[in-house]
C-alpha positions as CSV (number, residue, x, y, z in Angstrom):
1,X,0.0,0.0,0.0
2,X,1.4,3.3,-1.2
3,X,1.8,5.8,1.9
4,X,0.5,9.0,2.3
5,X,4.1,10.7,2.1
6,X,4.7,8.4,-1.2
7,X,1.7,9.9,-2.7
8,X,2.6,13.5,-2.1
9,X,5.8,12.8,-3.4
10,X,4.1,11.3,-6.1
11,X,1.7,14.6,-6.6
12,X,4.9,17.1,-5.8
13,X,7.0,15.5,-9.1
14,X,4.0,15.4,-11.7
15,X,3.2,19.1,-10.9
16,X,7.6,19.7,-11.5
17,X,7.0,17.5,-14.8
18,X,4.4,20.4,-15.9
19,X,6.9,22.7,-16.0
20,X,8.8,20.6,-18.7
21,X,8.5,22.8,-22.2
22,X,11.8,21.5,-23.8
23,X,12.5,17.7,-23.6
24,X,15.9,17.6,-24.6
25,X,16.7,19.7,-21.3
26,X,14.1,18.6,-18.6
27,X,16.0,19.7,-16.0
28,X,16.3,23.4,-16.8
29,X,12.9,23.6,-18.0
30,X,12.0,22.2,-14.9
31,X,14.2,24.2,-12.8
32,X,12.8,27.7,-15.2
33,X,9.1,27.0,-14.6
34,X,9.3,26.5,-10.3
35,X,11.5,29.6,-10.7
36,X,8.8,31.4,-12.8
37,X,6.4,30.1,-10.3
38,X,7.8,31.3,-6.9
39,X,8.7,34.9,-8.7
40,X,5.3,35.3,-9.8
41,X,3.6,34.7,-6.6
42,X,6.4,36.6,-4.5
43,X,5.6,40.1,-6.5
44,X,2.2,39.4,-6.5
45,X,2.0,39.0,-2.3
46,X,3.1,43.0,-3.3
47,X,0.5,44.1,-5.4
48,X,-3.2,45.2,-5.2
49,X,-6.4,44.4,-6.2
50,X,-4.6,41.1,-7.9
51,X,-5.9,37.6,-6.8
52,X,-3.6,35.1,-6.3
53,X,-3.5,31.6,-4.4
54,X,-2.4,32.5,-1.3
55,X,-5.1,35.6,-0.9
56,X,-7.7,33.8,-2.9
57,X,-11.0,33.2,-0.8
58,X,-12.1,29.3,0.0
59,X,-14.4,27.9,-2.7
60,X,-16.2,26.6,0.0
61,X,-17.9,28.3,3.1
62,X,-17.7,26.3,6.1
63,X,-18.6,29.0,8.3
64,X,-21.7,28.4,10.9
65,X,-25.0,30.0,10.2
66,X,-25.5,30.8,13.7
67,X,-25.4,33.8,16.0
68,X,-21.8,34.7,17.1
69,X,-23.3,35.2,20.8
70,X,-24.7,31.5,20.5
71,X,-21.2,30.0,19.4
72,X,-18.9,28.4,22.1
73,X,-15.2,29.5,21.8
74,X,-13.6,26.0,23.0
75,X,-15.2,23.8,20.8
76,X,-16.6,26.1,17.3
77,X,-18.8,24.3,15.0
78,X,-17.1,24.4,11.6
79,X,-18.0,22.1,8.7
80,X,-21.0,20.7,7.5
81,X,-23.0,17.4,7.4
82,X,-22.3,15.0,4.6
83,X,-25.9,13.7,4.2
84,X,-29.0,14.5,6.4
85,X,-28.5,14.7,10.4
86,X,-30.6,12.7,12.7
87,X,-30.9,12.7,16.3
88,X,-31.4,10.2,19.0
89,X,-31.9,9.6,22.6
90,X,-30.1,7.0,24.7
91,X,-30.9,5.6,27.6
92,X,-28.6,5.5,30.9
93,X,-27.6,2.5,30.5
94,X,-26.5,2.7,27.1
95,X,-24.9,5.8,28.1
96,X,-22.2,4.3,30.2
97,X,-21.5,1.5,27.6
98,X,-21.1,3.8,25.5
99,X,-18.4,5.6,27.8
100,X,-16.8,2.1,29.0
101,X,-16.6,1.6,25.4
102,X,-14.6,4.3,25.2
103,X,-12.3,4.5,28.3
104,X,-11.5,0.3,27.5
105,X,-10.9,1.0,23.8
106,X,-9.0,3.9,23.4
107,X,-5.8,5.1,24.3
């Protein structure tokens, strides 16, 4: 099974083999285009009104539709649910299964 770090790794080189324009000299072409790259978004940290990766809003909004006064500062609800929420009430006894469960299972 390919690692996590493998696949990164993986990911990192194809993006460098992207910047490969002459194949007789991969590695200058290579070397050219992350140069390129890192200039580009260096000047453009620099200049207004310009939008860029790094000062580009999220495509998605994860932020809470709820009051700011209702929202708990240790524990903020960020995200969204995958598919519809339900709700459910447990009795005592499962209650404490459920929490030997945990305290047994878990380091």
């Amino acid at each position: 099974m390919v690692s996590l770090i493998e696949k990164s790794c993986f990911r990192y080189l194809e993006h460098l083999k992207s910047y490969v324009r002459n194949k007789v000299q991969p590695e200058g072409s290579i070397a050219e285009g992350y140069l390129a790259e890192e200039v580009l978004s260096f000047c453009c940290q620099y200049m207004e009104g310009i939008e860029t990766r790094m000062n580009r809003s999220s495509r998605v909004d994860d932020s809470p539709n709820v009051d700011s006064t209702q929202l708990s500062t240790l524990f903020p609800p960020i995200g969204r649910a995958v598919s519809a929420s339900s709700t459910f009430e447990m009795s005592t006894m499962e209650k404490t299964q459920a929490h030997q469960y945990v305290l047994f299972n878990y380091p």
